[in-house]
MIGUBA-985951 format. One record per residue (C-alpha): residue number from 1; residue in three letters; x, y, z. Coordinates in steps of 0.001 Angstrom, whole numbers, plus 524288, in hexadecimal, padded with zeros to 5 digits. Each point is the difference from the previous one (the first is absolute). Example, Ala and Ser with C-alpha at 12.3 -4.5 7.8 and 13.67 -1.06 7.14 Angstrom:
BEGIN
(site 1 'Ala' (8300C 7EE6C 81E78))
(site 2 'Ser' (8055A 80D70 7FD6C))
//
This chain:
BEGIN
(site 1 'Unk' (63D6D 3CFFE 7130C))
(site 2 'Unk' (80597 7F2C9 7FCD7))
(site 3 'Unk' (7FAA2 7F2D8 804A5))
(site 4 'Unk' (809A0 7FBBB 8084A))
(site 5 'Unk' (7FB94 80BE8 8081B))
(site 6 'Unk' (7F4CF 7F633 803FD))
(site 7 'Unk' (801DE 7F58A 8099D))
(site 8 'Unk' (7FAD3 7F3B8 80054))
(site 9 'Unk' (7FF15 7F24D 80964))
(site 10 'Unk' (801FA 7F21A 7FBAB))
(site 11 'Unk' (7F478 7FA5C 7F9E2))
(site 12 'Unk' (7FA0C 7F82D 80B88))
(site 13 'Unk' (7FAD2 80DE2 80766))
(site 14 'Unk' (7F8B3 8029B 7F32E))
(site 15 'Unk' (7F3D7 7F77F 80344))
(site 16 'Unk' (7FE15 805C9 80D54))
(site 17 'Unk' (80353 80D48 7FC89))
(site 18 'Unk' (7F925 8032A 7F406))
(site 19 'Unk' (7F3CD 800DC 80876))
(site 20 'Unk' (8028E 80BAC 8064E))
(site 21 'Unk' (802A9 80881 7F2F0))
(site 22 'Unk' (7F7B8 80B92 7FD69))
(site 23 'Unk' (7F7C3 803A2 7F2C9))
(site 24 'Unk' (808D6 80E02 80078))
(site 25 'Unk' (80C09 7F63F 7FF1E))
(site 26 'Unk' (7F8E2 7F9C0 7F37A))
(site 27 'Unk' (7FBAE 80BBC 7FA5D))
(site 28 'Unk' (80E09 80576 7FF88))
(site 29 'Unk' (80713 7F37A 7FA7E))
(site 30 'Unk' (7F3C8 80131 7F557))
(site 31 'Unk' (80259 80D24 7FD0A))
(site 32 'Unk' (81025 7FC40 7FEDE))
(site 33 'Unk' (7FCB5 7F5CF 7F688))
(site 34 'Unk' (7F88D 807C8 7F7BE))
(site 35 'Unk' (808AB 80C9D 7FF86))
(site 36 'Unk' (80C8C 7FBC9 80153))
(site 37 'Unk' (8067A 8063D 80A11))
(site 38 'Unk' (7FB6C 804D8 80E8C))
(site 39 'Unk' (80056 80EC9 7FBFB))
(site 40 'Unk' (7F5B7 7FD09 7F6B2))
(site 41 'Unk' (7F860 7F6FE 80855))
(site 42 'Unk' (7FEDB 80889 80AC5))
(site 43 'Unk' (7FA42 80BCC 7F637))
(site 44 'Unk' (7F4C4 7F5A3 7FC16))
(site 45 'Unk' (7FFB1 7FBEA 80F9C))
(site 46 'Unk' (801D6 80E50 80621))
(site 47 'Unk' (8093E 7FBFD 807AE))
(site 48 'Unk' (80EB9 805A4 80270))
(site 49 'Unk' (808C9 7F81A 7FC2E))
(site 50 'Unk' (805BB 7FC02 80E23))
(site 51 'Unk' (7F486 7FB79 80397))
(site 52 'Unk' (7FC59 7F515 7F288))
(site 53 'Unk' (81037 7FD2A 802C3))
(site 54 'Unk' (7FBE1 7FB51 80DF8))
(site 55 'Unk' (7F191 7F8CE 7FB72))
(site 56 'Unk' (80966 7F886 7F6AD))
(site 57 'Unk' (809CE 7FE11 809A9))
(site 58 'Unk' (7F482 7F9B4 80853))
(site 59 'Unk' (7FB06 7F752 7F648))
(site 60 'Unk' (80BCF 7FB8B 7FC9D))
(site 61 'Unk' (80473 7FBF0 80BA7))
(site 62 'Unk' (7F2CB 7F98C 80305))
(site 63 'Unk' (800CA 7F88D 7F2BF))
(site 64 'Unk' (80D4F 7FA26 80586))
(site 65 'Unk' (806A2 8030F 7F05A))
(site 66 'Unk' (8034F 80BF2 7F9C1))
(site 67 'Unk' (7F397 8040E 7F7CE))
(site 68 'Unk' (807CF 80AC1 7F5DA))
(site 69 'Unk' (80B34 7FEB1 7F91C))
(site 70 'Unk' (806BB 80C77 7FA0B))
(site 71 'Unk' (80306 8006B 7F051))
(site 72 'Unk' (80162 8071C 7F387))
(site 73 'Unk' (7F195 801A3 7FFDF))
(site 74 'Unk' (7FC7A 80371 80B27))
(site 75 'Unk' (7FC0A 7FA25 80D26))
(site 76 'Unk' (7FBAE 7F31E 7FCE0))
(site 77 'Unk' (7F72C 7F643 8085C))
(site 78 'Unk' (8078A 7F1C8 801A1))
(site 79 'Unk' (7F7DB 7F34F 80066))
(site 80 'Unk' (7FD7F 8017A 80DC6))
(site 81 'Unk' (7FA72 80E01 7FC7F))
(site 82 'Unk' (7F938 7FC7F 7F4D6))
(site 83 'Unk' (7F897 7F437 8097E))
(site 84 'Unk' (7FD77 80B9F 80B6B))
(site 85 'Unk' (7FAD9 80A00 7F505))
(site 86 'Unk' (7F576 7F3C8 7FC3B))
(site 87 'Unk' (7FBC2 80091 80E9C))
(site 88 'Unk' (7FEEA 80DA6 7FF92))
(site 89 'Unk' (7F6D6 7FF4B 7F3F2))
(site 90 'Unk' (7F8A7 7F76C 806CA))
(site 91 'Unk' (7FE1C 806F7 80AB9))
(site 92 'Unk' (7FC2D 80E3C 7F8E2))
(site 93 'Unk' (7F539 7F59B 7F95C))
(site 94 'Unk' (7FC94 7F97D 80A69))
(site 95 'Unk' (7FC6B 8104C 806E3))
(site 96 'Unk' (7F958 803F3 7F3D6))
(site 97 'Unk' (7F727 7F2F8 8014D))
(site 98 'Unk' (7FE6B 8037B 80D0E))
(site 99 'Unk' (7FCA4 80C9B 7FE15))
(site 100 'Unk' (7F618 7FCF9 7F512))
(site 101 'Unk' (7FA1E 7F653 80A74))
(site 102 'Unk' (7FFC8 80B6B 80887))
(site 103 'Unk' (7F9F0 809B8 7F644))
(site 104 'Unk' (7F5BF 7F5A3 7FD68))
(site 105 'Unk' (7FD92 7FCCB 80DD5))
(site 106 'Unk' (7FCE7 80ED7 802F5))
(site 107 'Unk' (7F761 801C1 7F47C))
(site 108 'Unk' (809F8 80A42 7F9B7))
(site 109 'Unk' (80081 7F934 7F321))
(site 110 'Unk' (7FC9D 7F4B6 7F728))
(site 111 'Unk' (80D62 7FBAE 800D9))
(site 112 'Unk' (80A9A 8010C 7F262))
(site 113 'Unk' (8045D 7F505 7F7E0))
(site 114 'Unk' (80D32 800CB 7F78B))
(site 115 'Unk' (7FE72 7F8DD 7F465))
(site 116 'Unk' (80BFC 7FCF7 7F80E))
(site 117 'Unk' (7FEEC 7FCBA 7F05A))
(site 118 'Unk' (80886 7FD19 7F2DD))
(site 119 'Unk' (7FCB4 809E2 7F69C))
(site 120 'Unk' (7FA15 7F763 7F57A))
(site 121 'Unk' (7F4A9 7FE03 80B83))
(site 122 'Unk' (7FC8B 80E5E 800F9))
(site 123 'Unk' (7F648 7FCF7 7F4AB))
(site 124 'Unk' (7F6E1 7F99E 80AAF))
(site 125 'Unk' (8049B 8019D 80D46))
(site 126 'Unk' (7F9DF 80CD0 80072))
(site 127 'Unk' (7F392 7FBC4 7FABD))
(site 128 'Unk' (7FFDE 7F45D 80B8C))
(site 129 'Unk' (80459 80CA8 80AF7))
(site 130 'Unk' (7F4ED 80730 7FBBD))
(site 131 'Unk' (7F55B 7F485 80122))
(site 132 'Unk' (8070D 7FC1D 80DF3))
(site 133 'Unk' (7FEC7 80F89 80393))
(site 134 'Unk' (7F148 7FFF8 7FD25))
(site 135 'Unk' (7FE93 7F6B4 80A47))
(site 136 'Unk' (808E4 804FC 808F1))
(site 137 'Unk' (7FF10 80E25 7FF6A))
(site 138 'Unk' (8080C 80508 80AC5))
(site 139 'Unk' (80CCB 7F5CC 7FD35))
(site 140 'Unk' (80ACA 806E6 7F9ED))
(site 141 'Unk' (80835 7FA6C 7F52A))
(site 142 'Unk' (80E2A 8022A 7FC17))
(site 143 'Unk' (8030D 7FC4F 7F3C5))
(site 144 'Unk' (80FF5 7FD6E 7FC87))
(site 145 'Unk' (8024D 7FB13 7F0D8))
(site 146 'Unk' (80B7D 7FB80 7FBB3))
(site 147 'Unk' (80872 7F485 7F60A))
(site 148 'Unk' (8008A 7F2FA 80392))
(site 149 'Unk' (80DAD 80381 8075A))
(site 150 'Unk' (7FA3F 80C44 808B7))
(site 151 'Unk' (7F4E8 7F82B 804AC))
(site 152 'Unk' (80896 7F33E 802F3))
(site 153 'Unk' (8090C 808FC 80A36))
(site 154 'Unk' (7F361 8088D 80468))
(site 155 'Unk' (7FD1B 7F11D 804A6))
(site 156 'Unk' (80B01 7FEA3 8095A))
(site 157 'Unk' (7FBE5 80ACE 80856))
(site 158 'Unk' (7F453 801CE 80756))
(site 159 'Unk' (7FB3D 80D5F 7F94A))
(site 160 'Unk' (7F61F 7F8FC 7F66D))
(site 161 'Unk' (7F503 7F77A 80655))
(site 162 'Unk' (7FF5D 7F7E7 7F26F))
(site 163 'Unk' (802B2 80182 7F127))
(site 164 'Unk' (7FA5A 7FC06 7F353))
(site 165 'Unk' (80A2A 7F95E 7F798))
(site 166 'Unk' (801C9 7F326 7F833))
(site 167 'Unk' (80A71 7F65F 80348))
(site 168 'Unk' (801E6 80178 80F3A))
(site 169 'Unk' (80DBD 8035B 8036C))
(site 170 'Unk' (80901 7F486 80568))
(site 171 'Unk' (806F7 806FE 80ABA))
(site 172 'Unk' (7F4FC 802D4 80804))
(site 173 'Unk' (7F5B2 7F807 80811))
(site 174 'Unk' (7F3D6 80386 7F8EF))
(site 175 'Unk' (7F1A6 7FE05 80146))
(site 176 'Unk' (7F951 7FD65 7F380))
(site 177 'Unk' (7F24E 80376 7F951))
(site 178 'Unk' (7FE8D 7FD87 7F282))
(site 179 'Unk' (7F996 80A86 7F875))
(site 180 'Unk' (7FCA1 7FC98 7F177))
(site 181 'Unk' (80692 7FBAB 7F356))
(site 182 'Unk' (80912 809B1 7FA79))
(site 183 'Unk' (804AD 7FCE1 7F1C9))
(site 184 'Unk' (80AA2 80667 7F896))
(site 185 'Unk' (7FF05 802E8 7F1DC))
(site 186 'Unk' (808AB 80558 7F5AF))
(site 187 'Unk' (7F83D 80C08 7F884))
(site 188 'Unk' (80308 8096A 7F49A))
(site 189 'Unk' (7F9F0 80BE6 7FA73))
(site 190 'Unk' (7F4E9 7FD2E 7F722))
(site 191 'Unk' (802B4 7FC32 7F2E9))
(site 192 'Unk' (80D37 7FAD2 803DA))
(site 193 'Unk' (80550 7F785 7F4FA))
(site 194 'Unk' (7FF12 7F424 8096D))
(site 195 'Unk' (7F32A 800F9 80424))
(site 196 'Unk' (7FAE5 7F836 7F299))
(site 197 'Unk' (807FE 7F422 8044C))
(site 198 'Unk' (7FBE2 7F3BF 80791))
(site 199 'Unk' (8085D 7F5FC 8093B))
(site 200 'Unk' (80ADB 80959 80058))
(site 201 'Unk' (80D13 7F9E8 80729))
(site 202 'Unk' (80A77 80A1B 807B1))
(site 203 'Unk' (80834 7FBB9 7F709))
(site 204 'Unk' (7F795 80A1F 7F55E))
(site 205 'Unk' (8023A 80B0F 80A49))
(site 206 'Unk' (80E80 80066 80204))
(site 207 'Unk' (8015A 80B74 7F6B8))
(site 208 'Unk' (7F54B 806A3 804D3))
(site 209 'Unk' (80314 80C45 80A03))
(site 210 'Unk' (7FA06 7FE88 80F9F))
(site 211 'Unk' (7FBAF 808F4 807A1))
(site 212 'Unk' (801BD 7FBE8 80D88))
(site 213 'Unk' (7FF48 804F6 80E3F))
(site 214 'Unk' (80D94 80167 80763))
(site 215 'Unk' (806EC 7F431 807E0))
(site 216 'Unk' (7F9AE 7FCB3 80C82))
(site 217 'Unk' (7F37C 80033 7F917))
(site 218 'Unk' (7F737 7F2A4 8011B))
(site 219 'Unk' (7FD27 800A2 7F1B2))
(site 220 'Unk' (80E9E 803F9 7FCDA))
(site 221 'Unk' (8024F 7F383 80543))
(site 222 'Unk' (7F4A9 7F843 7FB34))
(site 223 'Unk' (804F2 80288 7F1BC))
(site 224 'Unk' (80D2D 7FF76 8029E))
(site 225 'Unk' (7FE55 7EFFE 8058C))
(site 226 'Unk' (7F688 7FE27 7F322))
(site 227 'Unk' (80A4D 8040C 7F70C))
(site 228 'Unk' (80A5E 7F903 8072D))
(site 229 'Unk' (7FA83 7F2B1 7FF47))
(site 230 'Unk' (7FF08 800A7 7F30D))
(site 231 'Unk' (80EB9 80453 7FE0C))
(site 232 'Unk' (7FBEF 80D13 7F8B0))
(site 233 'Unk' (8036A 80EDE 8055C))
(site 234 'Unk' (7F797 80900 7FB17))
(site 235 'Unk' (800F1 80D7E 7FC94))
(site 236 'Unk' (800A9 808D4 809D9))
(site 237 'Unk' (7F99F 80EAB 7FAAC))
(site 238 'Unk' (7FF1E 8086E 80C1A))
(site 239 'Unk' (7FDFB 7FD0E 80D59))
(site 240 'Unk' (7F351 8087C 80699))
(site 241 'Unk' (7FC05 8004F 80DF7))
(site 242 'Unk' (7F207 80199 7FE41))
(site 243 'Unk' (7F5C8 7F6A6 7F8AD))
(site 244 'Unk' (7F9EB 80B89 7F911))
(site 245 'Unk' (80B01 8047C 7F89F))
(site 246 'Unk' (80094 7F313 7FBF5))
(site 247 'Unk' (7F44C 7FF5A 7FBBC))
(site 248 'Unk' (8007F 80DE8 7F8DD))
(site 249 'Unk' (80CD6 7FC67 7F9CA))
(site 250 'Unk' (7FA34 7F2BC 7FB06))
(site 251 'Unk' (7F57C 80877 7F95B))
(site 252 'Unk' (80833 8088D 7F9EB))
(site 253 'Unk' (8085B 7F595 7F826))
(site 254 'Unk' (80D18 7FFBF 80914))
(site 255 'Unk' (7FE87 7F029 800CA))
(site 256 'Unk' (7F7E5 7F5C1 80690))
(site 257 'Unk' (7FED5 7FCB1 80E22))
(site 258 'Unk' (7FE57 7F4E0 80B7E))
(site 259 'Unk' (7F69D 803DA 807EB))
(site 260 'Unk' (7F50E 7FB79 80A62))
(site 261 'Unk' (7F2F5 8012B 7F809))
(site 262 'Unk' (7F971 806D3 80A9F))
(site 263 'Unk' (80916 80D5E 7FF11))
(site 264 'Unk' (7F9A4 7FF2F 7F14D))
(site 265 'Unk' (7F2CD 7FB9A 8011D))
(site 266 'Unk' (7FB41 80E5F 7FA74))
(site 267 'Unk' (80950 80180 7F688))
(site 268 'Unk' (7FB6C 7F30B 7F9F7))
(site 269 'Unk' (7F31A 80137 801D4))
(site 270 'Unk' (80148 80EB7 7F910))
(site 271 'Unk' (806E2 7F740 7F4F3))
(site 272 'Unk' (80DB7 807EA 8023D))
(site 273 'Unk' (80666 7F529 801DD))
(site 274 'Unk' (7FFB1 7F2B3 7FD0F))
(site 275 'Unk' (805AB 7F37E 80533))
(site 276 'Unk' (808F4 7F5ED 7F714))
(site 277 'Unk' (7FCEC 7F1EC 7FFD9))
(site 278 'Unk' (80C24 7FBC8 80536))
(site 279 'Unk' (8014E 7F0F4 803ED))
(site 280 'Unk' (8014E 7FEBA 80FA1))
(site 281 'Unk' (7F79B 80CBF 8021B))
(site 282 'Unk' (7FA77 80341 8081D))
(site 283 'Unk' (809CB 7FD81 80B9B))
(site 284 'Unk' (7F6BC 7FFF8 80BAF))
(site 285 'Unk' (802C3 80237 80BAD))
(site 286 'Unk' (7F9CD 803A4 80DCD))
(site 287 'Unk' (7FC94 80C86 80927))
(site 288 'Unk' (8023C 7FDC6 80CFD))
(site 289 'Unk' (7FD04 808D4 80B21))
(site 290 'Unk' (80B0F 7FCAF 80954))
(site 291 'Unk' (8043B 80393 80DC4))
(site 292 'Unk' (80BE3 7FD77 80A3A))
(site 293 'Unk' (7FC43 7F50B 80800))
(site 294 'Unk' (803C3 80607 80CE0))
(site 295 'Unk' (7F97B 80C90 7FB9E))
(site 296 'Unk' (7F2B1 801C9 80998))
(site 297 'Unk' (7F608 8062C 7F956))
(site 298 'Unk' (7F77C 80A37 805D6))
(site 299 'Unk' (7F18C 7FD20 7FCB3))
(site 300 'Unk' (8001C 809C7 7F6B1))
(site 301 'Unk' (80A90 7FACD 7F74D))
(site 302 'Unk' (7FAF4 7F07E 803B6))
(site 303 'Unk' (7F19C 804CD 7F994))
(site 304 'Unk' (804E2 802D0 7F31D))
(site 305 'Unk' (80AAB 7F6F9 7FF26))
(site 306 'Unk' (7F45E 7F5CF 8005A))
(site 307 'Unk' (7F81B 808C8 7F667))
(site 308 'Unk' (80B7B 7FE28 7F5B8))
(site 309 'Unk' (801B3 7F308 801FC))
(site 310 'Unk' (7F0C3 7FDF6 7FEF6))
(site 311 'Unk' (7FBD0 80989 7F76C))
(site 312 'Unk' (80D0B 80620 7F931))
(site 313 'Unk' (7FE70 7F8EE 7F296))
(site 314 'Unk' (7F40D 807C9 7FE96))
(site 315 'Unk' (8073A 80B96 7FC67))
(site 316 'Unk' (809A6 7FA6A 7F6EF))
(site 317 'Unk' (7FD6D 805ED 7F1C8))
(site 318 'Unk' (7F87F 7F960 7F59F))
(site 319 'Unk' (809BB 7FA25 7F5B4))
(site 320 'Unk' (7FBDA 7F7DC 7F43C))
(site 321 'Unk' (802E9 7F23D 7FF72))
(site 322 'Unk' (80B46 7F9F0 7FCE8))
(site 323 'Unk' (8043B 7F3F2 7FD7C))
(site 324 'Unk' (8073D 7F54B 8094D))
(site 325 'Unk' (7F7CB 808EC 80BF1))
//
């Protein structure tokens, strides 16, 4: 089926029109968008395929402009899609809240919070879920971790009610709770040749071999935009998804990593590894626990969104003191 196949009004009988569209209508242009074509969507939907043909038909005509466009790819959504498949996020968000509301209203449950996170926080955020679930028993939390990147788009949909990240991202309203400190280090196995030395400069580093996590990660980035400002490039070793083979590789002699001191606060504490007096380190920056500012919380979700922005830092591990903090 090709797009032309839909019809479609000028765009002045969009405004009154798009009030009479149904969540069945929604559901199948979401289901388009995220297989591809309409025999796809209607296996997800368990529909025939005449009959997500004619909800798309409908929408489209109610949205006054065509919606798909047809292309090597696949069926693709066009702006005006892409805007109609936001409302229908909204409005699968907007059911779950209400049915949450619902649940909590009949007594049926203590109500579920999804709780988004960068990976680097997973050393603490599940320490803070399990002193929020010992106060709230029946509330049910979903945890989703993921890089910098992951999180950033999780945020521009409704799924998550809040995540735990640093920088907020730029391309979405947010509201903001700071956390606690987070520094960044650079550390190498113990007894690295290095670790003698005092009021070292990057400069004493460039032939040194990083470890570092893979682009879209916040500390990918973080020591990317040290390096850069001061002109050097350093040597990239192998690229890891996961802060503890980092750490593991680090230990075993494959080369020296940036890092945020609290995915390493054991392993320095055990004396495994040890940090390198670098001038301008520690680079600190902030946790935030973040939300969409149109995104209505349930009271479930508002309680411990206040108890990490009251009582988050709590949790954050111990890590010695560095200078410049």
């Amino acid at each position: 089926m090709s797009a032309k196949e839909f019809s479609y009004n000028g765009p002045g009988h969009a405004a009154a029109q798009l009030r009479h569209l149904t969540i069945r209508q929604l559901r199948s242009l979401a289901a388009l968008s995220a297989k591809g074509s309409v025999t796809a969507a209607s296996s997800q939907l368990g529909l025939t395929q005449p009959a997500v043909t004619q909800q798309l038909r409908q929408l489209q005509d109610l949205a006054g402009l065509p919606l798909v466009q047809r292309t090597g790819d696949g069926m693709l959504l066009t702006e005006a899609g892409k805007e109609v498949l936001t409302l229908a996020e909204r409005v699968e968000a907007a059911i779950m809240d209400c049915q949450g509301a619902l649940d909590l209203l009949a007594g049926r449950t203590g109500g579920t919070v999804h709780l988004g996170a960068v990976s680097t926080a997973k050393y603490f955020v599940p320490h803070a879920i399990a002193a929020f679930s010992k106060r709230h028993p029946k509330i049910e939390i979903k945890l989703t971790i993921g890089n910098r990147e992951e999180i950033r788009e999780a945020m521009h949909g409704y799924d998550l009610d809040f995540a735990v990240m640093g920088r907020p991202p730029a391309d979405v309203s947010v509201d903001v709770r700071q956390l606690g400190r987070n520094p960044h280090i650079i550390v190498a196995r113990k007894g690295h040749w290095l670790g003698k030395d005092s009021g070292l400069n990057l400069t004493d580093l460039v032939h040194e071999t990083f470890l570092t996590r893979e682009p879209g990660s916040g500390t990918r980035t973080l020591m990317e935009g040290m390096f850069q400002r001061s002109d050097l490039e350093p040597i990239i070793g192998m690229e890891m998804s996961s802060n503890e083979t980092i750490k593991q590789a680090v230990i075993a002699g494959l080369g020296i990593a940036f890092i945020s001191a609290h995915t390493v606060a054991h392993e320095l504490a055990e004396g495994r590894l040890i940090v390198l007096d670098v001038a301008g380190l520690p680079i600190v920056r902030q946790w935030y626990v973040i939300r969409r500012s149109d995104k209505v919380l349930l009271p479930p979700a508002q309680a411990m969104f206040d108890f990490l922005g009251s009582e988050g830092s709590n949790y954050l591990p111990d890590v010695p003191e560095f200078g410049g903090q």
